[in-house]
C-alpha angles and dihedrals in degrees: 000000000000102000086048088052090048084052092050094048088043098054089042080059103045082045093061095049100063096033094060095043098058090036089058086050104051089045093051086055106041093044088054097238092117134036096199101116095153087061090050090044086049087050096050085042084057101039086046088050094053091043098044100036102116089213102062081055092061092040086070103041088059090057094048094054092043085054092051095053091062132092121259114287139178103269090015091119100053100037079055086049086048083054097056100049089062093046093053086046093053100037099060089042103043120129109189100176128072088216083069092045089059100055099037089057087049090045090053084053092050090056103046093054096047090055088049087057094040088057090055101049118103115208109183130213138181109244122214084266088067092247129137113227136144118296136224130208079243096043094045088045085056110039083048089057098032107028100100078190105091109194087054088059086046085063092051089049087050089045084065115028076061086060096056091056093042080057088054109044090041107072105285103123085055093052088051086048091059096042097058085045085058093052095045088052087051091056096268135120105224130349096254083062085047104050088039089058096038103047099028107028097227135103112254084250093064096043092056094046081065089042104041093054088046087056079048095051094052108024091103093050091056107049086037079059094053103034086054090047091053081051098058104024110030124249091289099075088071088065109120095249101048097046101082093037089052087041086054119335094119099048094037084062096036092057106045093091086073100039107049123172092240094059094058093097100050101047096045092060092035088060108039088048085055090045094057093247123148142171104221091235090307121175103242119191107177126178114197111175144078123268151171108265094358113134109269098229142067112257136157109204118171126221098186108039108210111240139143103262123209096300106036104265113142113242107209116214121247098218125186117199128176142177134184116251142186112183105182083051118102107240098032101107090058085047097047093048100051084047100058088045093052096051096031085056085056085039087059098036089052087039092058096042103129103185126133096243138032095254089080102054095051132104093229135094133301065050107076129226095226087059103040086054108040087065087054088039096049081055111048080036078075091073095067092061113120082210093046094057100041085065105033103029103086134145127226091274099057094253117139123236101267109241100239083069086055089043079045094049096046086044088058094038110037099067091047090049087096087050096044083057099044090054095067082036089061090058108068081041086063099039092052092054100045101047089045088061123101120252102241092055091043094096125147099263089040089059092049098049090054089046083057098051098039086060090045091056093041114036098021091242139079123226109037123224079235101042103210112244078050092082118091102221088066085076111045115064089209077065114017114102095024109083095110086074086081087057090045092039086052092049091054091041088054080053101045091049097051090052093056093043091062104047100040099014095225141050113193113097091352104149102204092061094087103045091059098047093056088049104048096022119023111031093064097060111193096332095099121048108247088251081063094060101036085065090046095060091031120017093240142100126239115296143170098203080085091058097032092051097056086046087056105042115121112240086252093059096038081054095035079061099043092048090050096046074046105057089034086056094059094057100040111100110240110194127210113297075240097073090061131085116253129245093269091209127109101236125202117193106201150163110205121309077341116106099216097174143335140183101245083124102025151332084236090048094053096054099051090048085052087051095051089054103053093041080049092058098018106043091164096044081072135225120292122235103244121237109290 
């Protein structure tokens, strides 16, 4: 058994090796600290190239047959669970023919290039000031839902709206064209089967039986929403360019005051500490804010996955996370601290995963997407507490958020949940089609035209606020047909916080909630399927009512509910942020290549030094109130 377990040590560190160095890569370059996009092309090369080798998978194989024919040991169990965590690894990213090879390796080069161009390519907007400057996929989001100036919208919808046709005339269909080459290389009939099969571990015709009964379940809320909205508003509120500001703009104004961009920081470790939630002396590196060239979405990604080595040290993850912020823009501070919730959520997931080797404690497949993102999604959930918001929610002067802005907040947002929902639905509608077309009729203007109607038939408007080949996942095929994980993640959150809610009665700073999700949701890793470890926390399998019930909730219940977690929350004793564990994570702030602050003195430390910084370069952006 020895020689087995040296194997198996061996193969987690040549595993790592590669693993970290494309992960560092990719940062540098999406990050826009380097510009070196063929070295980060030659490491995923070489990372696709471990994880697919079917040798390695029958390498494995052969030491797993060779364990089970000893005699029980001491460790046997779990170097056999190591095993087949490989095996499974291998076995969903296998590519046996060289034929594959070939057009994986040409797909990573695609890609790569397109990226390069992306980086280079300039959309404009009109601010609130009434400038025009360049516009990003997260300043053009927010300027559409906050901006009371329409004709300036109307600039971020055109922006793009501009985007969607760049990815078209610059060599996406082809890249749709070789992915589906590769699939079918691989035995399926298009990539959407494959990706389906290979992150969710379903046929597409199982994943749209979910999603078509969830389309059923809602279809009613939200015409009834946008039929109310012609009624008050004219036809013209359902433009492009006025929806999302009818669905939110007001309030969006109207509570920035209490959710400035400053006070991110703060909030987001406040809260987690309160929650229960650590690290386990993870490495953190975060950047937060806009710039030039930097990748315009939120992601976590983790160089260093966290896992027990050979002789039972724990290895701690090294996790990067980034969002896109504008701290002077109306509207930021909500955006930057969902953010930090979303992909501190993955942060924390990646940060708790026990395992025995680092396949478990990765965001790629055999690891789903559903999974991955119902842990981020439980977490940034958490925002839209009326609770959460009476005690987080507080402007420079102390002064809590009033609760007939939370009443105003659930009375813009509640009507448009079915809606919210539908717009990730719409996604994997879209994706199905395109990828099921034939290579000669997918033209540019063909796949528009389907992204048009899809939206039609889905969401009830076309085009969309977020026009869909505007969205960045498209792109990637770590992330392309898979979007529906976020539909299926927000089904099993809904679960998950039923489930807490009837067993505690309330969620906010509740510090047995993350205990319990490291133990039932984060330590397995991928060595359980998501439905597992939804019956492990719950007791029950994976469902949509959950879902489908809160979209259809009327704007009295969803109040009825907030005024209740409200008036819990007063009487609840909160004790000092003291009492409570810190993160146990070392956490880097920075922009770019530039340390902006860390946590070598304190957490508390860390955010005021974050805060002077951005009331250094963002006067107007404000001061944040420190950590009580």
């Amino acid at each position: 058994m020895d020689r087995i377990r040296a194997a198996f040590d061996r193969l987690n560190q040549d595993y790592l090796a590669v693993h970290t160095a494309k992960e560092e890569l990719f940062w540098q370059t999406y990050m826009a600290v380097s510009d070196d996009h063929a070295a980060f092309a030659e490491a995923e090369t070489a990372y696709k190239a471990f994880i697919s080798d079917p040798a390695r998978r029958s390498w494995v194989d052969d030491l797993l047959g060779r364990l089970e024919g000893l005699p029980e040991a001491p460790g046997k169990e779990e170097l056999g669970r190591g095993l087949k965590g490989w095996k499974a690894l291998f076995a969903c990213n296998s590519v046996e023919t060289e034929e594959a090879k070939s057009l994986q390796a040409d797909l990573i080069a695609m890609e790569a290039a397109l990226f390069a161009k992306r980086a280079s390519f300039q959309m404009m907007h009109v601010t609130e000031a009434g400038r025009s400057e360049e516009a990003t996929l997260s300043s053009a989001t927010v300027n559409l839902g906050t901006n009371p100036d329409r004709v300036a919208r109307k600039s971020s919808h055109d922006a793009l709206m501009g985007l969607e046709r760049w990815v078209l005339d610059n060599g996406f269909p082809d890249i749709v064209a070789k992915r589906n080459a590769l699939a079918r290389a691989l035995g399926y009939a298009t990539y959407f089967d494959y990706k389906v099969a290979k992150n969710e571990r379903m046929t597409t015709a199982q994943l749209f039986a979910i999603l078509e009964d969830f389309e059923v379940r809602t279809r009613d809320a939200n015409s009834r929403t946008l039929d109310a909205l012609v009624a008050e508003q004219g036809a013209e509120a359902l433009a492009p360019f006025n929806l999302r500001f009818h669905m939110s703009g007001g309030v969006v104004r109207r509570m920035d005051p209490y959710l400035p961009f400053s006070k991110a920081l703060d909030r987001w470790v406040e809260s987690f500490r309160r929650l229960g939630i650590t690290y386990r002396g993870a490495v953190l590196q975060l950047d937060l804010l806009e710039r030039k060239g930097k990748y315009q979405n939120g992601f976590c990604h983790g160089p260093v996955p966290a896992f027990f080595d050979g002789d039972g040290r724990w290895v701690a993850g090294h996790i990067n996370f980034t969002a896109e912020g504008r701290p002077d823009q109306v509207g930021s501070g909500a955006r930057a601290i969902k953010t930090l919730f979303h992909e501190g959520g993955h942060a924390a997931h990646f940060a708790n995963v026990t395992g025995n080797a680092p396949c478990f404690s990765q965001e790629f497949p055999p690891t789903s997407m559903a999974y991955a993102e119902t842990q981020s999604m439980f977490c940034d959930s958490l925002l839209e507490d009326g609770d959460w918001l009476k005690l987080y929610a507080v402007d420079d002067a102390g002064n809590p958020i009033p609760d007939e802005l939370i009443r105003a907040q659930i009375e813009a947002t509640q009507p448009f949940r079915a809606f919210q929902e539908r717009s990730i639905l719409v996604v994997p509608y879209f994706e199905r089609a395109l990828y099921a077309m034939s290579d000669e009729e997918r033209t540019p203007d063909a796949v528009l035209a389907l992204a048009r109607s899809m939206e039609q038939r889905i969401l009830g408007v076309s085009p969309s606020p977020r026009p869909l080949l505007a969205i960045p996942h498209l792109l990637n095929q770590e992330s392309a047909a898979s979007y529906h994980g976020y539909l299926l993640a927000n089904m099993a959150v809904y679960q998950t916080r039923a489930h807490f809610l009837k067993t505690f009665g309330y969620l906010t700073d509740n510090p047995r909630i993350g205990p319990l999700l490291a133990r039932h949701y984060w330590a397995p890793g991928n060595s359980v399927s998501h439905d597992a470890t939804l019956r492990s926390l719950t007791g029950e399998g994976f469902g949509a009512r959950y879902l489908a019930e809160v979209c259809n909730r009327t704007v009295d219940d969803a109040w009825s509910e907030a005024a209740a977690a409200i008036a819990a929350a007063e009487i609840r004793p909160r004790p000092p942020l003291e009492e409570f564990p810190s993160l146990d994570a070392t956490i880097r702030i920075v922009d770019g290549a530039d340390l902006l602050a860390d946590n070598h003195r304190s957490e508390t430390a860390m955010c005021e030094a974050f805060s002077d910084w951005i009331a250094a370069h963002y006067p107007a952006a404000g001061r944040a109130i420190m950590i009580q």
